[in-house]
C-alpha positions in Angstrom: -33.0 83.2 -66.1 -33.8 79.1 -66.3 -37.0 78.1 -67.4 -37.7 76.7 -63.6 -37.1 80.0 -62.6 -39.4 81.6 -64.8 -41.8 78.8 -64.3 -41.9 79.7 -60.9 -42.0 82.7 -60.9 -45.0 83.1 -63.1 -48.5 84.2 -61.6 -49.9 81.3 -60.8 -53.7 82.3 -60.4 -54.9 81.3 -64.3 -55.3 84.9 -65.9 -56.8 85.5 -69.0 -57.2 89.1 -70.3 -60.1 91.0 -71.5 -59.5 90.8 -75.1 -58.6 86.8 -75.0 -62.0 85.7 -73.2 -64.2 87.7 -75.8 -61.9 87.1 -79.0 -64.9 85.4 -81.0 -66.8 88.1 -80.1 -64.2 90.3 -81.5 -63.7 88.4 -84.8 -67.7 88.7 -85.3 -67.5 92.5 -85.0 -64.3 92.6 -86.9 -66.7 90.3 -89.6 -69.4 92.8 -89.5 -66.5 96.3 -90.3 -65.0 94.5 -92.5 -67.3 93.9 -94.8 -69.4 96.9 -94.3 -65.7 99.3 -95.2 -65.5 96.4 -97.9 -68.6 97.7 -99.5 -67.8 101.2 -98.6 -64.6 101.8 -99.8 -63.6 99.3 -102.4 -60.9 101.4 -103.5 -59.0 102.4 -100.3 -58.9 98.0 -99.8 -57.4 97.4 -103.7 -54.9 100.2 -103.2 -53.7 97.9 -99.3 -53.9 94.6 -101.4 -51.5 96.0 -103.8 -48.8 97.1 -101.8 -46.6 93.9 -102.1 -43.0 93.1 -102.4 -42.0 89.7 -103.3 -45.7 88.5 -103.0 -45.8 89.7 -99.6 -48.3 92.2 -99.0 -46.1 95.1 -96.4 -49.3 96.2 -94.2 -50.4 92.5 -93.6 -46.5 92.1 -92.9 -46.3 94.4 -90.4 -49.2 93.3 -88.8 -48.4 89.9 -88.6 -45.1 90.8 -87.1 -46.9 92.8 -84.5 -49.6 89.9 -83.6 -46.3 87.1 -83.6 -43.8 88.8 -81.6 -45.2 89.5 -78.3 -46.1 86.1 -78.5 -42.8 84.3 -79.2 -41.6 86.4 -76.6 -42.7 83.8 -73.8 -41.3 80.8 -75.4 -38.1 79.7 -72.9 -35.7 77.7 -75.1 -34.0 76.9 -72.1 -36.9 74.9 -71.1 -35.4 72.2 -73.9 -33.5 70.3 -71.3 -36.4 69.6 -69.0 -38.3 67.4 -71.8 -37.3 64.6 -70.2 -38.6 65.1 -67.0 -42.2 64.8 -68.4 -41.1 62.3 -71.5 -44.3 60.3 -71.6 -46.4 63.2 -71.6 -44.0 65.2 -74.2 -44.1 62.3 -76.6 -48.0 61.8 -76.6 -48.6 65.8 -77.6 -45.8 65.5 -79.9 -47.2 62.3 -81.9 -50.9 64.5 -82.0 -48.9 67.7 -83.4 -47.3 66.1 -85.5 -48.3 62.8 -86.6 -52.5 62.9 -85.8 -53.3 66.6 -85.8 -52.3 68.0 -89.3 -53.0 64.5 -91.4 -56.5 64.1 -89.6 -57.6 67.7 -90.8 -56.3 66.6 -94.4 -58.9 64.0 -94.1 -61.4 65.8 -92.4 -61.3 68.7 -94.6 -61.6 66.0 -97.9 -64.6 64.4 -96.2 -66.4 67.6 -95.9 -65.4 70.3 -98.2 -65.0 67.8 -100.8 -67.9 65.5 -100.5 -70.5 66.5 -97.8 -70.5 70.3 -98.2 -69.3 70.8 -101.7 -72.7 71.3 -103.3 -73.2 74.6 -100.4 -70.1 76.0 -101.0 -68.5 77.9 -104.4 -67.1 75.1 -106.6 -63.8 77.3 -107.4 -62.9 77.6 -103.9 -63.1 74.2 -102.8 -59.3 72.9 -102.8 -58.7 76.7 -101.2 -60.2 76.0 -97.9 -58.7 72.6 -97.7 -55.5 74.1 -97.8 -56.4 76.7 -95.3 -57.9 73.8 -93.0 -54.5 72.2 -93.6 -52.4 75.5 -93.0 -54.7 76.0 -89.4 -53.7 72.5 -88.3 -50.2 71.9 -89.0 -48.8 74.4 -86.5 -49.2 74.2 -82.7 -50.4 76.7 -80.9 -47.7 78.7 -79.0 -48.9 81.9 -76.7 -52.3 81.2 -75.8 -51.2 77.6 -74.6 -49.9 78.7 -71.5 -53.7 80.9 -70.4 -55.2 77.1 -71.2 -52.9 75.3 -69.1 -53.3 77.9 -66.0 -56.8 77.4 -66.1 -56.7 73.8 -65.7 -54.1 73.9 -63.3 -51.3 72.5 -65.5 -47.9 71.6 -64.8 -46.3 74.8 -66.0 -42.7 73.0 -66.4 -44.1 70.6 -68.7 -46.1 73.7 -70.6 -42.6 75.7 -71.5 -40.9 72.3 -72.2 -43.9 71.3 -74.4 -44.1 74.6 -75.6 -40.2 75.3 -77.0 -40.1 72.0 -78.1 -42.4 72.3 -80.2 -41.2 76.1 -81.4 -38.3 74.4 -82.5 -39.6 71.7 -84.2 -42.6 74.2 -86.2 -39.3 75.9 -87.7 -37.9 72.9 -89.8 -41.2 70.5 -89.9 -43.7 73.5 -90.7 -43.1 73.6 -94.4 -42.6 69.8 -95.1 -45.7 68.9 -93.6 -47.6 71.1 -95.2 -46.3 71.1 -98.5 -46.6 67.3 -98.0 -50.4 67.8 -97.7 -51.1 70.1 -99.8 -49.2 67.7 -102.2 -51.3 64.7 -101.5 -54.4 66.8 -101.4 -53.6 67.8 -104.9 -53.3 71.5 -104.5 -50.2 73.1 -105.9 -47.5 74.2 -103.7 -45.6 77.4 -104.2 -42.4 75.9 -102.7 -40.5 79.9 -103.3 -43.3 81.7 -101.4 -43.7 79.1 -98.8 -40.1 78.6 -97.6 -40.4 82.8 -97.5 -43.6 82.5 -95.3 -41.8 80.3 -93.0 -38.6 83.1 -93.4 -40.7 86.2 -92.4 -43.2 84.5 -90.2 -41.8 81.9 -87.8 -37.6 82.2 -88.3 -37.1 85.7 -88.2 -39.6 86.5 -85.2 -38.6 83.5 -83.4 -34.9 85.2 -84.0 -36.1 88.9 -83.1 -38.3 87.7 -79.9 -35.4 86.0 -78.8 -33.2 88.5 -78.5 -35.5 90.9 -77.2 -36.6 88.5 -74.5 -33.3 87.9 -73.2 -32.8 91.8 -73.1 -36.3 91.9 -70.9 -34.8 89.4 -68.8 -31.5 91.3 -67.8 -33.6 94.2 -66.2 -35.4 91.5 -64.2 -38.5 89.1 -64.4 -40.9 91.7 -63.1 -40.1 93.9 -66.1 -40.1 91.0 -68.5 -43.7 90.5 -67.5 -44.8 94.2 -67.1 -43.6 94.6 -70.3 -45.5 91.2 -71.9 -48.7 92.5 -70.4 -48.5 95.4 -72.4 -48.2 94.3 -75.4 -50.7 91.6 -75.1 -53.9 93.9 -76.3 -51.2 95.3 -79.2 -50.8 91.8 -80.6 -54.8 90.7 -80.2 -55.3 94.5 -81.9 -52.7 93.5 -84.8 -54.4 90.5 -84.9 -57.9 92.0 -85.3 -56.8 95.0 -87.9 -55.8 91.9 -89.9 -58.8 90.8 -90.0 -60.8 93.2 -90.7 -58.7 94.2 -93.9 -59.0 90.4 -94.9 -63.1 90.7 -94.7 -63.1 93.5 -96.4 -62.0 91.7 -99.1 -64.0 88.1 -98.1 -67.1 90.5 -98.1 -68.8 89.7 -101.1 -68.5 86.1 -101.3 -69.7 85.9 -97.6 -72.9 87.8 -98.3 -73.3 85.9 -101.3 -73.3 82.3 -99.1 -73.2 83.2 -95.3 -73.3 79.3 -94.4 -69.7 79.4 -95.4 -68.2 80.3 -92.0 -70.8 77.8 -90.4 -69.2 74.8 -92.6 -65.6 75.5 -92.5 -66.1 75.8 -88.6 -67.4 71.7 -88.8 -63.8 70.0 -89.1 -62.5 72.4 -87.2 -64.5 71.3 -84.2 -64.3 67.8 -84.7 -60.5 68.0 -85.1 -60.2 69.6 -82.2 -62.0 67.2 -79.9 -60.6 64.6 -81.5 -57.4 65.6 -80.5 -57.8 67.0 -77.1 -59.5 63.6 -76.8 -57.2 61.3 -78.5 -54.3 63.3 -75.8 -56.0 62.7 -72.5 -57.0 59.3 -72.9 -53.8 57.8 -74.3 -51.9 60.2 -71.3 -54.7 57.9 -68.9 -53.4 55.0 -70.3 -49.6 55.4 -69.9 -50.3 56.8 -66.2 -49.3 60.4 -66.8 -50.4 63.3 -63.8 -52.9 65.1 -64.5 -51.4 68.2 -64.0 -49.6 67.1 -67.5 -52.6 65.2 -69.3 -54.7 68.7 -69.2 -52.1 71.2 -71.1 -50.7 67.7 -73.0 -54.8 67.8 -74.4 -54.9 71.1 -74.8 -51.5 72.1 -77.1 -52.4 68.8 -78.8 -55.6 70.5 -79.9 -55.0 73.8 -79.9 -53.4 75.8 -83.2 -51.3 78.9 -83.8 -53.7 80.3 -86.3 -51.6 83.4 -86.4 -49.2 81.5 -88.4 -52.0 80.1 -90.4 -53.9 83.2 -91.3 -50.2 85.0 -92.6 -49.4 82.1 -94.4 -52.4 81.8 -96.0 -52.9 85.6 -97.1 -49.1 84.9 -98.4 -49.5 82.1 -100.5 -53.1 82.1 -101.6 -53.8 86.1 -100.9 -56.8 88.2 -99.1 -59.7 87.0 -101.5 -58.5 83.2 -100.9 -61.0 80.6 -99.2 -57.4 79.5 -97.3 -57.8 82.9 -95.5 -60.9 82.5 -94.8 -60.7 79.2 -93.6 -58.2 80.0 -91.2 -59.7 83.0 -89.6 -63.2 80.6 -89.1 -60.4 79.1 -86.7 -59.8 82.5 -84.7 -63.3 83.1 -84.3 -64.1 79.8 -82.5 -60.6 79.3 -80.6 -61.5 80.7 -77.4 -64.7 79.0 -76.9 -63.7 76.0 -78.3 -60.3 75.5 -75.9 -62.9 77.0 -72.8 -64.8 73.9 -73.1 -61.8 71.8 -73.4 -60.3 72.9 -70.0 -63.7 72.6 -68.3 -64.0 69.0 -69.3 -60.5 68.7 -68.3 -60.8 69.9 -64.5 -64.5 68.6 -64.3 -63.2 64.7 -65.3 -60.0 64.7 -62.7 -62.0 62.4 -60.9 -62.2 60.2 -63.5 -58.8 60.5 -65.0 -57.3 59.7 -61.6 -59.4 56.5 -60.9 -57.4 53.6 -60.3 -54.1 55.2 -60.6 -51.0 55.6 -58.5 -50.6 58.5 -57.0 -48.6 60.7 -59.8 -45.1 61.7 -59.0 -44.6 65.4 -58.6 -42.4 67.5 -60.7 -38.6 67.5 -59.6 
């Protein structure tokens, strides 16, 4: 099965499922359990945080392995030799990833947890939810890249091209960059239990989803995405589980300053119109189709915050602001990217001004 293939023979009608359009409303109530069980049963959440091995808490493993999976399943690796059918469009989401996207966050999360907000938040976890600001914007978002670029009518070869490229890049860049940052932001970096975060959370289930994908694909591509549906709600219900436990232990400190959530979500919002921004305009520029300009905007703003919360619970733990800061992501993802591909398809028009008719897709 060729990426082209399986481009084309994806659903074309933009689909996105029940759980996906009201995940923020799902992180709120997940807010709201977990701290309520938090205050319940203190007990019951000590005796989950303390079941580790190797710093690596098993139930949050598991978890995590459930919310990652389904997801990685979709990435094509195949799709690797088409990147140079959209190469202008490929290099401009690549230079926001990698080069824009993680270091502007570094800055935006100095400029406001540091200085603006500091004297609102709790003076010991200040360098915490810089790093978990960091750990939310150095890895692209994989999965949920491909509902945003349906729903503006994206190019879906560029998508899976965009899309594994980056995959493979996030498995040797991932760790540098953010140990880079982390560096420069003066925050210590456990090198041991980050290189294992990278192990258990991106290598391995890139590895496992791999495999399994290519055993989906033998039975046929109506199977392979019968059997992707399915697990869809599993990994958003993975996804939420996880955070309840982690507010469960967040509970106290949020109920002691509930602005917190409200401040962390400040850079993140910027960041992400920044990018998405920063992407369409400079695809304008360089005469790039629309159809490639709208997911280029999109990836280039969006982030895998599943990677981000487990490797924040792994190297900071459940009670970090680096948790935190990273969920704050979850809960406004799906609004956030909404808005992004409405100003998208409502700004064709615009975008298409005074350009040459774009070349379609070979």
């Amino acid at each position: 099965m060729t990426a082209s293939t399986l481009a084309a023979e994806t659903p074309t009608r933009p689909t996105i499922s029940f759980f996906e359009r009201y995940l923020t409303l799902w992180v709120a109530l997940c807010i709201v359990i977990g701290i309520t069980l938090g205050q319940l049963l203190p007990g019951f959440f000590q005796e989950v945080a303390s079941l580790e091995i190797a710093k690596v808490n098993i139930p949050v493993g598991v978890l995590i392995w459930v919310m990652i999976v389904p997801m990685l399943l979709k990435i094509d690796f195949s799709a690797l030799n088409q990147v140079t059918s959209h190469w202008q469009g490929i290099g401009v989401t690549l230079f926001i990833n990698w080069a824009v996207k993680p270091f502007s966050m570094a800055l935006l999360a100095w400029f406001f947890i540091r200085q603006v907000f500091a004297p609102y938040l709790p003076s010991e976890q200040l360098d915490s939810y810089v790093a978990g600001l960091i750990l939310l914007a150095a890895a692209p978002c994989t999965a949920m890249v491909f509902v945003w670029s349906q729903l503006c009518k994206g190019d879906p070869y560029f998508t899976l091209s965009q899309v594994a490229l980056n995959d493979a890049i996030m498995v040797v860049a991932f760790a540098p960059v953010v140990a880079l940052l982390l560096g420069l932001s003066s925050i210590t970096v456990p090198w041991d239990t980050l290189l294992v975060s990278v192990g258990l959370y991106i290598v391995v289930p890139v590895a496992i989803a791999q495999v399994w994908r290519k055993q989906l694909l033998r039975r046929g591509i109506g199977h392979f995405h019968a059997v992707t549906a399915k697990l869809g709600p599993l990994s958003i219900g993975a996804l939420l589980l996880t955070l309840v436990l982690l507010f469960a232990f967040q509970g106290e400190a949020i109920l002691e300053q509930p602005l917190v959530i409200g401040l962390l979500a400040v850079p993140i919002f910027i960041q992400v119109v920044l990018n998405a921004s920063l992407a369409y305009v400079f695809n304008r520029k360089l005469g790039v189709a629309h159809c490639v300009a709208g997911p280029s905007a999109l990836i280039g703003a969006s982030n895998f915050f599943e990677l981000a919360v487990a490797t924040a619970i792994s190297l900071f733990g459940f009670q970090s602001g680096a948790a935190l800061a990273t969920v704050v992501g979850v809960l406004i993802e799906v609004p956030l990217m909404l808005a992004v591909v409405a100003v998208v398809k409502r700004t064709q028009p615009w975008y298409e001004a005074h350009q040459p008719a774009p070349q379609k897709s070979a």
